[in-house]
C-alpha positions as CSV (number, residue, x, y, z in Angstrom):
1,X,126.2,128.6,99.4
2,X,124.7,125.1,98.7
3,X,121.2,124.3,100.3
4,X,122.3,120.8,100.2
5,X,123.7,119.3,103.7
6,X,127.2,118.0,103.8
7,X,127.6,114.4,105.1
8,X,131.4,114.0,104.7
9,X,132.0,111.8,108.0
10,X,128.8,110.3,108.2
11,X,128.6,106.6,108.8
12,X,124.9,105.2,107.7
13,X,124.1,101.9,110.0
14,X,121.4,99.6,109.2
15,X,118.0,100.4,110.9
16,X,118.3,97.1,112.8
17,X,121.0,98.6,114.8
18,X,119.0,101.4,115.6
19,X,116.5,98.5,116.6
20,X,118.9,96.9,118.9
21,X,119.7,99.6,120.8
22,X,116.0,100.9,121.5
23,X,115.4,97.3,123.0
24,X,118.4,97.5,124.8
25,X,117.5,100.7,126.3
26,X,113.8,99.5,127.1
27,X,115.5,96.2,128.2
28,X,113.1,93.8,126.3
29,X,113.0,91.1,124.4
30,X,112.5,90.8,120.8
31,X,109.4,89.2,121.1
32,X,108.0,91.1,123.7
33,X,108.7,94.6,121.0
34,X,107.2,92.7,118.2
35,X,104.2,91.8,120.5
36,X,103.9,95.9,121.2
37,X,103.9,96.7,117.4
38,X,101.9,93.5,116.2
39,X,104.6,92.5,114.5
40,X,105.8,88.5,114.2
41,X,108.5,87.7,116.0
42,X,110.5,86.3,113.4
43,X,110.3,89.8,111.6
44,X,111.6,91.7,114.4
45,X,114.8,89.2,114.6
46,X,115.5,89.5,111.1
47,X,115.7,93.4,111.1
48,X,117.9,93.2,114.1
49,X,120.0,90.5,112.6
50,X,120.1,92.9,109.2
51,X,119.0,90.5,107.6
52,X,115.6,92.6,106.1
53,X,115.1,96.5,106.3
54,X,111.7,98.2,107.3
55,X,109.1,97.8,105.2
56,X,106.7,100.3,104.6
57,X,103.7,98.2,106.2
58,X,106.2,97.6,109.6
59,X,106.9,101.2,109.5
60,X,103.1,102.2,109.4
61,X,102.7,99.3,112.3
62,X,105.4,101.8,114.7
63,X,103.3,105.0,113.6
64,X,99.5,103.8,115.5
């Protein structure tokens, strides 16, 4: 047996999806999550519009 996973019917998304839905859930705005993370606001609504992935500086910004 492989010790490698199988991901036949997996679908990746971009991580702004995942974004989208998290502020959905919390029901805030884009600006008000970029305020949380000290993030700009411009660079919080280009990774929910897909239009940039997470960098590793926005990703250590989510992890204080």
């Amino acid at each position: 047996m492989s010790r490698n996973p199988e991901y036949k019917d997996l679908i990746g998304f971009h991580p702004g999806n995942y974004v989208s839905d998290i502020l959905d859930d919390m029901n805030i705005t884009q600006e008000e999550f970029a305020h949380r993370l000290g993030l700009s606001g411009k660079t919080v609504s280009k990774l929910v519009n897909n239009e940039e992935g997470i960098s590793p500086a926005t990703a250590n910004n989510w992890l204080k």
